[in-house]
C-alpha positions, 0 to 999 in steps of 0.5 A: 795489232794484239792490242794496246793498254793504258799505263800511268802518266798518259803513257801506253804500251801496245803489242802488235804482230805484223807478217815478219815481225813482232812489235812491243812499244812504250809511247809517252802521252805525246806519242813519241816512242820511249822503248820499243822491243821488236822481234825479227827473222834477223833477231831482237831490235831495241830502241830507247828514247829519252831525256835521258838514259842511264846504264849502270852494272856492277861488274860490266858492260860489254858491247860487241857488234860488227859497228859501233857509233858514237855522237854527240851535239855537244860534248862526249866524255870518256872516263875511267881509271885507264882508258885503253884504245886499240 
């Protein structure tokens, strides 16, 4: 571990290096991690956790990946002026 500091509302943020790895990590005052950057052989992870998390761009945005999944416990929503499936 490089080390960790203490941030606003019980929150801390530590950096740590392992042998492959690079590791950047938000924890909340329970614990439980909010953000974490990690930086592999393989490339960039991000991970978010929260009660809520919002994307919001003026032009747009754009997911490409070789697999995409979506979930929901309850509903899931898909809105727009056109909606084009493929």
């Amino acid at each position: 571990m490089l080390g960790t500091v203490e941030l606003q509302h019980g929150r801390s943020l530590t950096l740590a290096s392992s042998g492959d790895a690079e590791e950047l990590e938000v924890r909340a005052a329970s614990g439980a991690v909010e953000l974490r950057i990690k930086l592999t052989e393989d490339g960039l992870v991000l991970q978010l956790e929260g009660a809520r998390i919002s994307l919001k761009a003026e032009q747009s945005i754009d997911l490409e990946s070789s697999s995409i999944n979506l979930s929901a416990d309850a509903d899931l929503r898909i809105r727009g002026g056109r909606v084009y499936i493929n």
